[in-house]
N, C-alpha and C positions, 0 to 999 in steps of 0.2 A: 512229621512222624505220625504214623496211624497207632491208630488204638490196640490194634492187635500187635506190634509192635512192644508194646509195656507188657512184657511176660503175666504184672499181677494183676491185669485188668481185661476182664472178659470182653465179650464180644460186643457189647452195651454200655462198655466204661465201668464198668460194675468193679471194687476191687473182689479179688479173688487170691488162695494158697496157690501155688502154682502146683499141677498135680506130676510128682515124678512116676507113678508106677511104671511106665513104661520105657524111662530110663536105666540104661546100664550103670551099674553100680563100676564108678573106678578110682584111682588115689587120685585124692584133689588135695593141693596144697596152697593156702595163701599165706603171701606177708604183707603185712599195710605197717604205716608209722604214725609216727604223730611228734611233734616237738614242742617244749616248751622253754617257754624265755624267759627271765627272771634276773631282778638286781644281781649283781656281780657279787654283792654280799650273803644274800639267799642262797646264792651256789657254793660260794665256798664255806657257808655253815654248814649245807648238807652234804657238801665234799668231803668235811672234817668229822665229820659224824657227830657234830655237834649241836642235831637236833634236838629238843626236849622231847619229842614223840619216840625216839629210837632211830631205825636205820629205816628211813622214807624209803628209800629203793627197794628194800624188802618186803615192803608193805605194800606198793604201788604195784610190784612183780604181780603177787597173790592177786591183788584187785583186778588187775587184770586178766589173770586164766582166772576166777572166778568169774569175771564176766564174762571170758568166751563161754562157759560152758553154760550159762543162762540168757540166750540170747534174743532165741524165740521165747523169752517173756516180755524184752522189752521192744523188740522191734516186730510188730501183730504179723506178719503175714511168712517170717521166717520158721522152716521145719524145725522140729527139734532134734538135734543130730547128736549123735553118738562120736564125738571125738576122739580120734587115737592118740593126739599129745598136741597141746599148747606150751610156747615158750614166749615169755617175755622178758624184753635182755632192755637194759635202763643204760648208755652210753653218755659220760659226760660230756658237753663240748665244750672249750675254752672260748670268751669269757665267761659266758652265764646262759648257757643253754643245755636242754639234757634232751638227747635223741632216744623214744622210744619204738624198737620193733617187736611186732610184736606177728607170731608164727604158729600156723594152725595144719592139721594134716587129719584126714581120716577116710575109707575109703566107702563112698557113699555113693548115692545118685543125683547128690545137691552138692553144691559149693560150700565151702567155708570164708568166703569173703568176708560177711557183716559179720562171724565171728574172730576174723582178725581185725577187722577197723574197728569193734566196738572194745578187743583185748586194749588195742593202742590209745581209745577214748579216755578206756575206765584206767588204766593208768595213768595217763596225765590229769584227768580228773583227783585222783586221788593224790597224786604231787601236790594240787592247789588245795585242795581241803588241808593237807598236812601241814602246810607254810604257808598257809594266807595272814594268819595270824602278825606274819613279818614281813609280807609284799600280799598285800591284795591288789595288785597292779601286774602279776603275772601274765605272760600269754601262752594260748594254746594255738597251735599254728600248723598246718598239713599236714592233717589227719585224711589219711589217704591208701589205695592199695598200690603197691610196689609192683606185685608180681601175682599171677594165680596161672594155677598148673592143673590137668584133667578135665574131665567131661568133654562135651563135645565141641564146645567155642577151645581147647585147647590151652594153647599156653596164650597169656599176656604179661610181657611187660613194661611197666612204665619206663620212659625214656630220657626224660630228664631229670636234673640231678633238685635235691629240695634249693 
């Protein structure tokens, strides 16, 4: 792979913003997931809503579109975008796994990828902060994009199943 090649690396390897000006602005859409595993028992406390924190999924939702929309603070070389709607949907799976996707849309000149993988991050991050307490043995496990729609690479989607 050449250097020029890495969109955020100049011509010298230097990192660099990637400069859109002279891209067309058009609807880009990403979805990334993420999953996480937990005792059988962890899940069905937070199944029963029988957290002491309240309803983790409600909490883990917010954490997540809060972190899309602060993206470019924690990842350095990401624009900072104007998003038209993030959704984050928390999916239980039987026995002890919760599938998080998590869905970003706006119509730009830059993707919204790292702001769906980091919506799908900060949500399962924020699962483990809430229940660690009663499995600190959780896992976080393909944290990944699904799908991304617009600009000029087009549509991709992932092809295999998690």
């Amino acid at each position: 792979m050449e250097t020029q090649d890495l969109t955020h690396l100049d011509g010298r390897g230097q990192a660099r913003m990637v400069d859109v000006t002279e891209k067309d602005s058009s609807l880009r859409e990403a979805v990334a997931e993420a999953w996480i595993r937990m005792k059988p028992e962890t899940f069905r406390r937070i199944q029963d809503g029988g957290h002491p924190k309240g309803d983790v999924f409600a909490i883990a939702r917010i954490a997540g579109i809060m972190a899309a929309k602060r993206t470019h603070e924690l990842i350095p070389l990401c624009h900072p975008l104007l998003l038209s709607s993030v959704s984050v949907e928390l999916k239980p799976v039987l026995p002890d796994s919760v599938r998080i996707l998590a869905r970003c849309n706006l119509n730009a000149a830059t993707g919204v990828e790292m702001e769906a993988l980091t919506a799908a991050s900060v949500a399962a991050l924020t699962l483990y902060d809430m229940c660690k307490a009663v499995d600190r043995g959780m896992q976080i496990d393909n944290v990944r994009l699904l799908r991304k729609s617009g600009g000029r690479s087009g549509l991709y989607e992932r092809g295999e199943p998690a």
